[in-house]
C-alpha positions as CSV (number, residue, x, y, z in Angstrom):
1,X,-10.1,-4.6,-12.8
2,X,-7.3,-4.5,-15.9
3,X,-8.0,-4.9,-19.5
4,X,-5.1,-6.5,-21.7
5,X,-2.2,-8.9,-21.1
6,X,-1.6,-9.0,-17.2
7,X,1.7,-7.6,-16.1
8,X,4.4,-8.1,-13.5
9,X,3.9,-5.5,-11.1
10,X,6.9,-3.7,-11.2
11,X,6.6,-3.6,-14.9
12,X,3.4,-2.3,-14.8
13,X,3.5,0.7,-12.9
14,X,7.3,1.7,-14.7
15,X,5.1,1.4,-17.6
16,X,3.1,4.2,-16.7
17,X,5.1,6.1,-14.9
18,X,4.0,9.2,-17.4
19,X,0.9,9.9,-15.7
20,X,1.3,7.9,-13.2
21,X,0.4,10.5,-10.5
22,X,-2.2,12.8,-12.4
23,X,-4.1,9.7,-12.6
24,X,-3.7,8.5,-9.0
25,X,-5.4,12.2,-7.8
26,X,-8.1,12.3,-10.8
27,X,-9.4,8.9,-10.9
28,X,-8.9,7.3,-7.6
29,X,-12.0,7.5,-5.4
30,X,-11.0,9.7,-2.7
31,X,-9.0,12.0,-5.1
32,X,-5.7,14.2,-3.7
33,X,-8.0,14.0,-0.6
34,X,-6.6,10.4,0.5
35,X,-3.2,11.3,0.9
36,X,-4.1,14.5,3.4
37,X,-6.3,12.2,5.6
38,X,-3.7,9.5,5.4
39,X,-0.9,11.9,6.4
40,X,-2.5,13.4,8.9
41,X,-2.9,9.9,10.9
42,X,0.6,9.6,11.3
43,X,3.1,10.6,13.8
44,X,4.1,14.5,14.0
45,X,6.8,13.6,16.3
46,X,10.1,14.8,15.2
47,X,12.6,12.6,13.5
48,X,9.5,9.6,13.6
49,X,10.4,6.5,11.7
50,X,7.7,5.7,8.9
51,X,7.6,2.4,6.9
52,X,5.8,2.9,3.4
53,X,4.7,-0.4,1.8
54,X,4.5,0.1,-2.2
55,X,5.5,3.8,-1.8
56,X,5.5,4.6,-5.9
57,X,6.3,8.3,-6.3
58,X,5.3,8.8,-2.9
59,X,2.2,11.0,-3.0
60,X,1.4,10.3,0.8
61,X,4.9,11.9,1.7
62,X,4.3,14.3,-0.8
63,X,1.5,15.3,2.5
64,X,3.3,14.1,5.2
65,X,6.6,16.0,5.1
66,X,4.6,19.4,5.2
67,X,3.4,18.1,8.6
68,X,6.5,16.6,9.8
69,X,9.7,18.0,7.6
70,X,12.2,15.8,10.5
71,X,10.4,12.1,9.6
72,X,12.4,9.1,8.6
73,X,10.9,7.4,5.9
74,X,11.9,3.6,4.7
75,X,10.2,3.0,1.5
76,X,9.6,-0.2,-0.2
77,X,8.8,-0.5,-3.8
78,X,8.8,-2.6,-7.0
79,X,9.0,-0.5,-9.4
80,X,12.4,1.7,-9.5
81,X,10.7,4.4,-12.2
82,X,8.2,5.4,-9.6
83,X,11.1,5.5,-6.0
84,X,13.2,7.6,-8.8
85,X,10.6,9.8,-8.7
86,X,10.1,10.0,-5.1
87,X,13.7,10.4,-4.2
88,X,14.4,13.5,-6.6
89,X,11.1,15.2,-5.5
90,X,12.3,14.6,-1.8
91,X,16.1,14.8,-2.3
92,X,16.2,16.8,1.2
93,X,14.5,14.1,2.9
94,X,15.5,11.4,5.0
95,X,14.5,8.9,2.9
96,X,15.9,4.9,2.3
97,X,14.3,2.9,-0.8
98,X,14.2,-0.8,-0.9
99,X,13.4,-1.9,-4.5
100,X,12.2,-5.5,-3.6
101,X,9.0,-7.0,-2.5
102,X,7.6,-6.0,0.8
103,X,6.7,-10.0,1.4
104,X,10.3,-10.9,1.0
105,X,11.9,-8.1,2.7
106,X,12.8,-7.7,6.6
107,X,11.1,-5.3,8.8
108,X,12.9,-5.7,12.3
109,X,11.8,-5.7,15.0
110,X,10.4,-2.2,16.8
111,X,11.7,0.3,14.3
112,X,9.1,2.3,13.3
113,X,6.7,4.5,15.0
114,X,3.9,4.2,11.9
115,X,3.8,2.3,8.7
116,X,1.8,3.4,6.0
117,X,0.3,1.7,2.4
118,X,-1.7,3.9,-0.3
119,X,-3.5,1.7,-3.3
120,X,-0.8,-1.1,-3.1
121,X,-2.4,-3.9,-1.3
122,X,-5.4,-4.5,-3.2
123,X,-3.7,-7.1,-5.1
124,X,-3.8,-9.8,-2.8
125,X,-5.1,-12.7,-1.4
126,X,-6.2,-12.6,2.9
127,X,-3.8,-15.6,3.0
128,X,-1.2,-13.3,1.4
129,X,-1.7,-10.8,3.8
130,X,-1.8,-12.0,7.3
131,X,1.7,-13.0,7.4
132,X,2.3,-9.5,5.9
133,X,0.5,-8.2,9.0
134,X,2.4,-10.1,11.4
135,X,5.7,-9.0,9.8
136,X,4.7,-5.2,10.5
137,X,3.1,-5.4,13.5
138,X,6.1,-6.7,15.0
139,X,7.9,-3.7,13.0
140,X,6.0,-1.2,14.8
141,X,6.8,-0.1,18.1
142,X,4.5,-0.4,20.8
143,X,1.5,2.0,20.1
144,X,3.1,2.3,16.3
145,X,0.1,2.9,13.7
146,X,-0.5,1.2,10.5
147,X,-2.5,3.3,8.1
148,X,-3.5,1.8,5.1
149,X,-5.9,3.8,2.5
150,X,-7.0,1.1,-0.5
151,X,-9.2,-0.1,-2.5
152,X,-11.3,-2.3,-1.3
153,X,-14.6,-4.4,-2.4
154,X,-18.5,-3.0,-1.8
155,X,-19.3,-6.9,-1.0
156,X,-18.1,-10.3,-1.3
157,X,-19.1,-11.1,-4.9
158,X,-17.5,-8.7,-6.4
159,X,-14.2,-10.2,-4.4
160,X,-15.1,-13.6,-5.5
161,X,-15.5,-12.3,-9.1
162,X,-11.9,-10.4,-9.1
163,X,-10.4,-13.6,-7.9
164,X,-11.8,-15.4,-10.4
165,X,-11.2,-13.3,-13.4
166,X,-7.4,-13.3,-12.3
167,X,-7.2,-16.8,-11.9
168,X,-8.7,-17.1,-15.8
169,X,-6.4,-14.3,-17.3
170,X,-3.6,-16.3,-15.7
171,X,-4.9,-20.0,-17.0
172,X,-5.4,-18.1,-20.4
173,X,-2.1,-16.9,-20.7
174,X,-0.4,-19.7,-19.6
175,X,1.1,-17.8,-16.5
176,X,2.3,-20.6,-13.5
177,X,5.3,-19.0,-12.0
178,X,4.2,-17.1,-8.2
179,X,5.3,-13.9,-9.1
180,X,3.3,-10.6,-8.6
181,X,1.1,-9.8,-11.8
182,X,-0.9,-6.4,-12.0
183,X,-4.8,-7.1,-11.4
184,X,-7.4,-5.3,-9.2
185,X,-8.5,-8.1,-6.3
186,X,-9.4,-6.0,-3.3
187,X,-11.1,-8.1,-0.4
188,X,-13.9,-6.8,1.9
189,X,-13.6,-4.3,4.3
190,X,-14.1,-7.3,6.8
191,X,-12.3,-9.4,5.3
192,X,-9.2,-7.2,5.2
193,X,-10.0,-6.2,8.7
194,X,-9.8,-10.3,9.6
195,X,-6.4,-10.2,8.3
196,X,-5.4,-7.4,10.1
197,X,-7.0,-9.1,13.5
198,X,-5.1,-12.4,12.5
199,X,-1.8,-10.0,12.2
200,X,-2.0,-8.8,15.7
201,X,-3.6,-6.1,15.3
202,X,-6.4,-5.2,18.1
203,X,-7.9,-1.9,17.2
204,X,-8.8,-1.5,13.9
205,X,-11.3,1.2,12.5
206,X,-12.4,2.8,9.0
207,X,-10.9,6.4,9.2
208,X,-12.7,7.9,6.4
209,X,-14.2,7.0,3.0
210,X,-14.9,7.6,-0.5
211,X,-16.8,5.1,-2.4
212,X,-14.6,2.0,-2.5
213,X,-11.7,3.8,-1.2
214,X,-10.9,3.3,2.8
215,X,-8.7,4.6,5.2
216,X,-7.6,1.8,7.7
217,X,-5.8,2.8,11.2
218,X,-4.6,-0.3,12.9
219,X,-2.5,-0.9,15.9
């Protein structure tokens, strides 16, 4: 969870973007860890097209381009701070940044060979996400991967309780618009595997894990 005033989400990771990535390998579970099991899931094909949903400073490509240098990456981020970041650390990359909202923006249709999300999506509802899921799914060529490593709840009261702490903070501070505010509401590993199954998405398995951090492949 978050302490203090809730934030948009872009604001709040540009806010932080001093640290942003010393504290993403120290204190998530799973450590620098996550991002080599979550590169190594996807495609080592040459030139492969990857989708990154919420890629930040990009420390999953940070792992991936080691393993596949030739990659295409399409990146889609709030907050432009943290794709700065990514593009000057990976300025001989083929890389293309879409500062938006991955709910709002288009995916195509088969493009990519893999998509990929690291800590983003724990921030929304299972409504939210299955018509996320569809979007991508229909993005990803057939036999494309979705890897998604997140945060995600031990049990289903602590996901009621995050829901319902948001929904005070937001009554509290008088917030009513539907944008995107910065709070920590991860949903079951069953209930984000429903939403996956809802998406299209027929084989769906935990990858690895460190306490409530999961790798997801999906296809």
């Amino acid at each position: 969870m978050s302490n203090g005033h809730l934030e948009k989400m872009g604001d709040f990771f540009n806010n932080r973007i001093d640290g942003y990535e010393e504290h993403q390998k120290k204190y998530v579970d799973g450590g620098e860890e996550l991002y080599n099991v979550t590169a190594s899931l996807l495609p080592k094909d040459p030139r492969a097209e990857i989708l990154d949903l919420g890629c930040g400073t990009g420390l999953e490509l940070d792992a991936y381009f080691p393993l596949n240098p030739t990659a295409s990456v399409t990146g889609i981020d709030l907050a432009d701070k943290l794709t700065e970041e990514l593009l000057q650390k990976h300025a001989d990359k083929n890389i293309e940044v879409i500062l938006g909202s991955y709910f709002d923006e288009p995916f195509g249709t088969a493009l990519y060979d893999a998509a990929v999300s690291v800590m983003s999506l724990h921030h929304f509802t299972k409504e939210q996400k299955i018509p996320l899921y569809r979007k991508l799914k229909d993005a990803l060529k057939p036999g494309g991967i979705f890897v998604l490593t997140d945060y995600l709840a031990p049990d289903e009261a602590w996901e009621e309780r995050c829901f319902a702490e948001l929904a005070r903070r937001k009554a509290e501070e008088g917030i009513e618009d539907d944008e995107f505010y910065h709070f920590d509401t991860p949903l079951t590993a069953a209930h984000e595997t429903e939403a996956l199954r809802a998406g299209g998405f027929t084989e769906i398995g935990i990858r690895a894990n460190w306490g409530n951090t999961y790798v997801i492949a999906a296809k």
